[in-house]
C-alpha positions in Angstrom: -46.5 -8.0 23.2 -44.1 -8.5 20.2 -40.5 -9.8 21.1 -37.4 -9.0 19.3 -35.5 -11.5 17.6 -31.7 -10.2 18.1 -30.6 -12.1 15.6 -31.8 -9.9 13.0 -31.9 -6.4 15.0 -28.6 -4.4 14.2 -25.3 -5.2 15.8 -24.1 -3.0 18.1 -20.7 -1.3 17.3 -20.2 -0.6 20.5 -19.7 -4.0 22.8 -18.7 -5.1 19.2 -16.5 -8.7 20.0 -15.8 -12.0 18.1 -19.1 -13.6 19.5 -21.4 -10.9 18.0 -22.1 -12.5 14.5 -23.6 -15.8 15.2 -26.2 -17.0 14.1 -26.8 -12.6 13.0 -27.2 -11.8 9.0 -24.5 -10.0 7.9 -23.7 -8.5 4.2 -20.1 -8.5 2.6 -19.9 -6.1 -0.2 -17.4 -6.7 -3.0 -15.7 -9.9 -3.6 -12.0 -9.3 -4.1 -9.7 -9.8 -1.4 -11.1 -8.6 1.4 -14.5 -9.7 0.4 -13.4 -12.9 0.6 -11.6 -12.5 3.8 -14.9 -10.8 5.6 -17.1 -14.0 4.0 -14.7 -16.7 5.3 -13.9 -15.1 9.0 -17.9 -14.2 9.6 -19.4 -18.0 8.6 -16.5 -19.2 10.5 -18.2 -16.8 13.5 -21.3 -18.3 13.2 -22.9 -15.6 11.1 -25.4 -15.7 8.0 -23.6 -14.2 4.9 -25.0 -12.4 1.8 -22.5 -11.6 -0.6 -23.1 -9.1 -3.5 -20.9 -8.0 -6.4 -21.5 -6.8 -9.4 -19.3 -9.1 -11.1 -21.0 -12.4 -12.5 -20.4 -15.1 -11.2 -18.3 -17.0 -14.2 -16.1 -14.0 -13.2 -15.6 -15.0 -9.4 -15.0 -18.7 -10.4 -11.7 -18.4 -8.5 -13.3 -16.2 -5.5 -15.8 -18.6 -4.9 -13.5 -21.2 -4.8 -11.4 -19.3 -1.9 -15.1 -19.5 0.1 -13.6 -23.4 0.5 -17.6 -24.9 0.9 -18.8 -22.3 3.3 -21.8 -21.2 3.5 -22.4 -18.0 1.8 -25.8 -16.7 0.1 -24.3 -15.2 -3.4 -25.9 -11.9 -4.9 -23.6 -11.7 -8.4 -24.1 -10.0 -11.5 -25.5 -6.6 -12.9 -29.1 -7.7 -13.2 -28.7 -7.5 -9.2 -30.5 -4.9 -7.4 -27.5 -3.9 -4.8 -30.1 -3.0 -2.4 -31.4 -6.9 -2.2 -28.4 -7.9 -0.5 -29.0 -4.5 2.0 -32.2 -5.5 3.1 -33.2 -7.0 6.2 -29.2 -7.3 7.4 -27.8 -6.7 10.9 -24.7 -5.6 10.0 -23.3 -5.0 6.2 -19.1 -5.0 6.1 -17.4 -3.5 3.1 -14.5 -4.1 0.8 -12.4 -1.3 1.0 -13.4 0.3 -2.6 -16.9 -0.1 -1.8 -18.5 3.7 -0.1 -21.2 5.9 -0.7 -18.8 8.6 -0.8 -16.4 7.0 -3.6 -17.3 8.6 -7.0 -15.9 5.2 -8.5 -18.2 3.0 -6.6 -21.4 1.3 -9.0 -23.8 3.9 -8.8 -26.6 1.6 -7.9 -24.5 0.2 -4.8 -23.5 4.1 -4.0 -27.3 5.2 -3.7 -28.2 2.1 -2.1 -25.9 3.1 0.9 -26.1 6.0 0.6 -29.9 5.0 1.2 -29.2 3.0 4.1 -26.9 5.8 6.3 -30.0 7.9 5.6 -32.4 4.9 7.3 -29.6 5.0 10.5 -30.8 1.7 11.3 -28.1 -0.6 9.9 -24.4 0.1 11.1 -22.2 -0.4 7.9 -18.5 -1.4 8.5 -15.2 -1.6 6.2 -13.3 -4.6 6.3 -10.3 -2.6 7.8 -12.0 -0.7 10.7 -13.5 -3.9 11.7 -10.3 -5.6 12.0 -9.4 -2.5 14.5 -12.7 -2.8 16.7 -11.6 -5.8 17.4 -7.8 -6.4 17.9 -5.9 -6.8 21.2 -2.6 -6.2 19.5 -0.8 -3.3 19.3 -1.1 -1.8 15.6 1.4 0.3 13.8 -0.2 1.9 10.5 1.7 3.2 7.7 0.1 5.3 4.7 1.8 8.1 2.2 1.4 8.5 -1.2 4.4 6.4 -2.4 6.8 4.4 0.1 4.3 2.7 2.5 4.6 -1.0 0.7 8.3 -0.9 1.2 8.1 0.7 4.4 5.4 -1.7 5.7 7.5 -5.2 5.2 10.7 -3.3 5.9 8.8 -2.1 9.2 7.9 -5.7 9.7 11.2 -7.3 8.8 12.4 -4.8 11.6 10.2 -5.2 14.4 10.7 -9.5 13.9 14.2 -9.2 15.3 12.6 -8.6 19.1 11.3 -11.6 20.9 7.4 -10.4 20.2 5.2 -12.0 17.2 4.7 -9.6 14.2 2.0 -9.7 11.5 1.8 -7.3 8.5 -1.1 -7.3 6.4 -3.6 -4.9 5.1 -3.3 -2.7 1.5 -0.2 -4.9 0.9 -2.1 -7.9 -0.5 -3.3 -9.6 3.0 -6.3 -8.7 5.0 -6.3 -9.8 8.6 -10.0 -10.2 9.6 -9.4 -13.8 9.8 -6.2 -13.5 12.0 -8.4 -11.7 14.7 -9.3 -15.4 16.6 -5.2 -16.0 16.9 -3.9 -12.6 17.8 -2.7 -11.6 21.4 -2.9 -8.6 23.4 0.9 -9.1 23.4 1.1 -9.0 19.5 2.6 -6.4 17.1 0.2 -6.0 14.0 1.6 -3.8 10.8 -1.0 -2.5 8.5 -0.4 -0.5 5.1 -3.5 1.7 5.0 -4.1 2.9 1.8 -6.8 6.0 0.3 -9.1 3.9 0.3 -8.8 1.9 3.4 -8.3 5.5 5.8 -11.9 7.1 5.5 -13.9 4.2 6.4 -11.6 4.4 9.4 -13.2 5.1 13.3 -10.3 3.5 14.9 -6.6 4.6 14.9 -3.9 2.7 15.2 -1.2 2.3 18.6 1.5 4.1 16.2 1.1 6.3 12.6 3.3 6.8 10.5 4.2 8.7 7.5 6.5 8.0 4.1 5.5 11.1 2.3 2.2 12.6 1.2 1.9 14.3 -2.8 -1.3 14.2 -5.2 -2.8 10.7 -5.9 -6.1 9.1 -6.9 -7.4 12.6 -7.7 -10.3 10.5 -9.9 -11.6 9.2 -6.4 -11.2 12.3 -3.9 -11.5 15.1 -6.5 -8.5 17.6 -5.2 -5.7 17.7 -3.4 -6.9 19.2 -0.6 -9.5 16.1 -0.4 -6.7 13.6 -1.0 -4.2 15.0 1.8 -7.7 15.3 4.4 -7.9 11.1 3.4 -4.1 10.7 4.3 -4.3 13.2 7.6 -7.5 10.7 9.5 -4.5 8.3 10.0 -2.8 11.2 12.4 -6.2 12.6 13.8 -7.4 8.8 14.7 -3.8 8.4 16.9 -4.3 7.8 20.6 -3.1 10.3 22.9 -0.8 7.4 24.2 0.4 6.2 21.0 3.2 7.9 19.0 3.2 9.8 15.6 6.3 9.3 13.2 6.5 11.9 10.2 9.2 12.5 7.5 10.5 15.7 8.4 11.2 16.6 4.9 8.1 16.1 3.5 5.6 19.8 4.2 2.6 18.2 4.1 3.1 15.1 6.3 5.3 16.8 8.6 2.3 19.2 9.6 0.0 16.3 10.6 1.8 16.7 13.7 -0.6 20.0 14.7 -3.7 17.3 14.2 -2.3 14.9 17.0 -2.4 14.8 20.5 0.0 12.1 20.6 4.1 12.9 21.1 5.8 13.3 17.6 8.5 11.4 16.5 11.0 13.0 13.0 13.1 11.1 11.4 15.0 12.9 8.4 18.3 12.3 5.8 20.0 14.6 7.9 21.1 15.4 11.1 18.3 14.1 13.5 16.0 16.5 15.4 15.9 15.9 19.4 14.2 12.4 20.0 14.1 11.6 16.5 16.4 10.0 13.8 18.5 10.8 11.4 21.9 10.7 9.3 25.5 11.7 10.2 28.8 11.2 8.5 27.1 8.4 6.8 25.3 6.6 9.6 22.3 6.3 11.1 21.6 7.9 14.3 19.2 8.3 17.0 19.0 11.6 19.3 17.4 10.3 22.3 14.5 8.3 20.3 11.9 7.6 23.9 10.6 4.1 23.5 7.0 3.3 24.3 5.2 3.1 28.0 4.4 -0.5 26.5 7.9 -1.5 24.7 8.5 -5.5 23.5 9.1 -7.7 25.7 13.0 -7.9 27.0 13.6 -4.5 26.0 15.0 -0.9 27.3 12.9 1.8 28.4 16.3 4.4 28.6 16.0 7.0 25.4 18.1 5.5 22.7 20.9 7.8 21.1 24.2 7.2 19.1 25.0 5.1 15.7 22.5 2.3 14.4 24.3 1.4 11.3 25.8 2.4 8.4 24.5 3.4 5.4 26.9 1.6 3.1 24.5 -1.7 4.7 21.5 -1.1 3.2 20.4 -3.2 0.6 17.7 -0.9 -1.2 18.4 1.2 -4.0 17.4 4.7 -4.2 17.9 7.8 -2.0 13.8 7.8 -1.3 14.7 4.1 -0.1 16.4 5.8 2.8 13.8 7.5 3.9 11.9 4.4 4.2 14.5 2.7 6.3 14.7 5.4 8.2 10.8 5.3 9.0 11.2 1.5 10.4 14.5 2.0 12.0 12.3 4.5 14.1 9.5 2.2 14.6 12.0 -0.6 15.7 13.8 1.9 18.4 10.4 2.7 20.0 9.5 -1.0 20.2 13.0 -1.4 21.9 14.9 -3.4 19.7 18.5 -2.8 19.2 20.9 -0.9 17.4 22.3 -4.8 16.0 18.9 -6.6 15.2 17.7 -3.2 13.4 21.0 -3.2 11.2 20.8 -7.0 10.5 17.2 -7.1 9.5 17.9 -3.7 7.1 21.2 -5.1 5.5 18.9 -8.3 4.3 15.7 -6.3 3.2 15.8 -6.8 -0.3 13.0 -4.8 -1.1 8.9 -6.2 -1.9 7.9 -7.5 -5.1 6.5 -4.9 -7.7 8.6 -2.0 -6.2 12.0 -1.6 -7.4 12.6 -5.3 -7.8 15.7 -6.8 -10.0 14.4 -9.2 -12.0 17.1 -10.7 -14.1 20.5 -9.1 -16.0 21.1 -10.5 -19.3 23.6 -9.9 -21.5 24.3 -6.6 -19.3 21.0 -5.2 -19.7 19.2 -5.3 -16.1 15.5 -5.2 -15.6 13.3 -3.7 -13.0 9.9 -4.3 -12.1 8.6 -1.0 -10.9 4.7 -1.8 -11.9 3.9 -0.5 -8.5 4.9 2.9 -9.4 1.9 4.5 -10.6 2.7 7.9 -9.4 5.1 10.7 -11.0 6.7 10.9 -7.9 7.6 7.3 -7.7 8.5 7.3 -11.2 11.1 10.1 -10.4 12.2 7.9 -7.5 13.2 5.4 -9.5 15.0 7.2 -12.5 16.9 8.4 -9.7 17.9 5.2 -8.3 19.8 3.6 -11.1 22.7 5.0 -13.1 22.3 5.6 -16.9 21.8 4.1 -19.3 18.1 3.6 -18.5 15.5 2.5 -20.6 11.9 3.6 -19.3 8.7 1.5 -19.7 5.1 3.9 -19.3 2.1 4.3 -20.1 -1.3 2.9 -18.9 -4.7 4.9 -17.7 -4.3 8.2 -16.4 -4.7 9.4 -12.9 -5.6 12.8 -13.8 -2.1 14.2 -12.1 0.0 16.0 -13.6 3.3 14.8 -15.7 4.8 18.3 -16.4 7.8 17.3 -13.6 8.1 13.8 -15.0 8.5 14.9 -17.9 11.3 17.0 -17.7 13.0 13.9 -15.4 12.9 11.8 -18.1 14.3 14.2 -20.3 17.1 14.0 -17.9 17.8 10.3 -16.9 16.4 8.6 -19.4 18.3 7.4 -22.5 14.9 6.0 -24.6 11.5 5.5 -23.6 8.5 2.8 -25.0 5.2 3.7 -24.1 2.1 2.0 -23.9 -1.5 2.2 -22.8 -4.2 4.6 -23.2 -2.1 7.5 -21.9 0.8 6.7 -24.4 -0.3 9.5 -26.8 -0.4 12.3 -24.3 2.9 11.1 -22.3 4.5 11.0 -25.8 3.7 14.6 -26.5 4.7 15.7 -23.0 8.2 13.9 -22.7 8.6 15.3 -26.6 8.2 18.5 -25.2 10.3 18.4 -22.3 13.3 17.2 -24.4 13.3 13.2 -24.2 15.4 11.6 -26.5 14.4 8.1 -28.4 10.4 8.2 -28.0 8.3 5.5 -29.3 5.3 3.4 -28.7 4.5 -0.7 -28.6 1.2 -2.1 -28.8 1.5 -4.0 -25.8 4.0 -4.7 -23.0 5.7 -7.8 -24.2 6.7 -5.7 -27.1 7.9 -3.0 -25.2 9.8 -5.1 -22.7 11.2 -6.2 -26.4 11.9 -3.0 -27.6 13.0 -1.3 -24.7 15.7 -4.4 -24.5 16.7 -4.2 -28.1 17.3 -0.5 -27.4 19.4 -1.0 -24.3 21.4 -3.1 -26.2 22.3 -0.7 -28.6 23.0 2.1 -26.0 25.5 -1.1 -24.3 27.1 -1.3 -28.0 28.1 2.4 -28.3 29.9 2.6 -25.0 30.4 -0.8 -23.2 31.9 0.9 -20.1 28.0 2.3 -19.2 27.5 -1.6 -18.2 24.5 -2.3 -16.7 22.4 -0.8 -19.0 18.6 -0.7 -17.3 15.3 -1.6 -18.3 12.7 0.0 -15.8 9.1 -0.8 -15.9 7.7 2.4 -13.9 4.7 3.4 -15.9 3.5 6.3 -14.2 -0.4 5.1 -14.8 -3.0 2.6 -13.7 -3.5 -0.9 -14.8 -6.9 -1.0 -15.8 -6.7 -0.4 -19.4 -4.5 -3.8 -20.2 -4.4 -6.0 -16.9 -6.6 -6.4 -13.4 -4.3 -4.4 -11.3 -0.2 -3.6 -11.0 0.8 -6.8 -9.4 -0.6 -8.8 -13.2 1.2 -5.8 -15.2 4.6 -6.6 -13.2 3.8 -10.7 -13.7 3.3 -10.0 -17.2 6.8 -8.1 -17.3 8.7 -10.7 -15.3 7.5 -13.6 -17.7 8.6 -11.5 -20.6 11.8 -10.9 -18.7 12.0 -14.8 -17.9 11.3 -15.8 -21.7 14.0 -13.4 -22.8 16.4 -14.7 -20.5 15.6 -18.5 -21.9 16.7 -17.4 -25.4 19.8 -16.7 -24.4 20.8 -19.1 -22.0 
């Protein structure tokens, strides 16, 4: 009679707890971030780790380093067979780009899943649904097309003025796999979810919420319709206890609300729907905003109405920034925390690196690293958060969206644009189109940071009373065809910005 040896038979999703992986083999696909974060929390749980990525590994030098001397079996390179590091596993956990069903996934890795699902045999995991099988805390999860970063730490900033420990983390730069030993069932866990992160999802989160939903990473999901059914799972995952918090301005989000069973919570730049929040005579209000059965500890269980603050406090520029404040000041009223400790933690929310973030004025020139805004609709955001003259940095790889609106917005607000990238030629012709004055092109960013300074300077020289002039890096494109990913392109502006600044000073 054969006997099974459990530690290589499958692990069971199911009775799925932090005691499942020793000793067990267990494959991490992709090495990036959350790679690294799945690699270092399952050796510390005991388990046997094969990671693969195609990368070599004279690539992952600094990855490999982040494994700090654990013991990891390492799969790198494309002479790899992906399926190698498949074989023979009881569980395989992926990085959150890594899915059969992702058209930009290796195609070798794709088929080799793809293979696996077929078999039935393995269960395959992402990084971020993972983290959700197995958290006590109570999770509030925050997607949209544009917004969500800012939303996320504002959400966070927001929630840390109550007397219960918060932890952000996931699309914004920090998995939390290897938080899961130290969390509580008392603890309040924020997680951007991004595109990528939401279909690997079989676990919602305690709360959902919404910035706004528009057309994004077409190259991935192939159509809108696609894209928006990523961003719904979010709503359809949402407990029947848990609460659902939509931008009532926004049509598509705002109809997630038929997908839930959960209650509905609107907030809008306007007069607030019952039990939501909203704006009047210039403050924010609440109209009878129910906190949840489980609220923060120390706090009131009474609906919450009348003024939170005034808008004249907020810190963030933009009238799209309001909408994201109003999104956390929601999530702070149904977690209880008052009207006082929401205003304070908004007036000192300076906003998140990458997004909208001052940099330096010199001379009366300003700049603004927008390198997170990669969408037309966060491109328009920001024209529309600064007064003229402004100076606009684009240009990457394409998304395959379209620019037509853009266009004519820059035509509008801005007073020259420098373009770069791969997509410089066709946003050239497109902006020419629409009417944009002062076009031209730089073979690089440091030279457009250069040029788009030298121009603003010029613009300052006409008509000195237009002081600040701005320089906005919001390029409308990807990263891919000059830097790693949007957070280098925005380091790579704010050293150009820092080096300017040193001349002068």
């Amino acid at each position: 009679m054969s006997v099974v040896d459990h530690r290589t038979s499958a692990i069971e999703l199911a009775t799925l707890d932090l005691d499942s992986f020793a000793g067990r083999p267990v494959a991490v696909l992709g090495l990036a971030r959350s790679g690294i974060a799945l690699c270092r929390f399952l050796a510390d749980r005991g388990a046997r780790v094969t990671v693969y990525d195609r990368r070599p590994a004279e690539e992952l030098a600094d990855a490999l380093a982040r494994l700090e001397g654990r013991t990891v079996r390492t799969l790198l390179g494309p002479e790899v067979d992906p399926a190698q590091a498949l074989s023979g596993q009881a569980l395989v956990c992926t990085s959150p780009s890594v899915s059969s069903r992702f058209n930009t996934t290796e195609p070798r890795l794709r088929t080799a899943l793809a293979d696996l699902e077929a078999e039935g045999t393995t269960p395959i995991i992402s990084e971020i649904d993972l983290f959700l099988r197995l958290c006590p805390g109570r999770t509030i999860g925050v997607t949209g097309t544009k917004g969500k970063t800012t939303t996320s730490a504002l959400t966070a900033a927001v929630l840390e003025a109550g007397s219960t420990p918060v932890l952000l983390g996931g699309n914004i730069g920090t998995p939390l796999v290897e938080r899961l030993p130290e969390i509580t069932a008392d603890q309040l866990v924020v997680l951007e979810l991004s595109e990528l992160q939401l279909p690997t999802m079989s676990r919602g989160t305690d709360v959902a919420v919404y910035t706004h939903v528009s057309a994004d990473h077409l190259d991935r999901h192939g159509s809108i319709e696609q894209y928006r059914a990523v961003k719904r799972r979010l709503a359809e995952l949402l407990p029947i206890d848990g609460r659902l918090v939509l931008n009532r301005e926004d049509a598509v989000s705002a109809a997630f609300a038929a997908v839930s069973a959960a209650p509905t919570v609107y907030y809008r730049r306007a007069e607030p729907l019952p039990g939501g929040v909203g704006v009047i005579d210039g403050w924010i209000v609440a109209d009878g905003v129910e906190p949840l059965a489980r609220p923060a500890a120390g706090s009131r269980r009474l609906p919450i109405a009348g003024q939170v603050m005034p808008l004249v406090d907020i810190a963030l520029p933009g009238r799209h920034n309001l909408s994201n404040v109003l999104a956390a000041v929601t999530i702070g009223l149904l977690h209880g925390i008052g009207a006082e400790g929401i205003a304070r933690a908004v007036a000192a929310f300076r906003g998140v690196e990458h997004r909208l973030e001052i940099v330096d004025e010199i001379d009366g020139v300003r700049f603004v690293n927008d390198s997170q805004g990669t969408q037309p609709d966060a491109v328009i955001a920001a024209l529309n958060s600064f007064d003229p003259p402004i100076v606009l940095i684009a240009g990457g790889r394409g998304k395959d969206v379209a620019l037509d609106e853009l266009a004519d917005e820059v035509a509008r607000r801005a007073s020259g644009v420098v373009l770069i990238g791969e997509t410089a030629a066709d946003m050239q012709r497109l902006f020419t189109a629409a009417g944009a004055a002062k076009l031209e092109r730089a073979a690089d960013l440091p030279a457009a940071v250069r040029r788009a300074d030298t121009i603003a300077r010029e613009l300052l020289a006409a008509d000195p009373a237009r002081r600040p002039a701005t320089v906005l890096l919001s390029p409308a494109a990807a990263s891919f065809d000059m830097f790693t990913d949007y957070a280098e392109r925005g380091q790579a502006f704010k050293a150009v910005v820092g080096a300017l600044a040193e001349g002068r000073r």
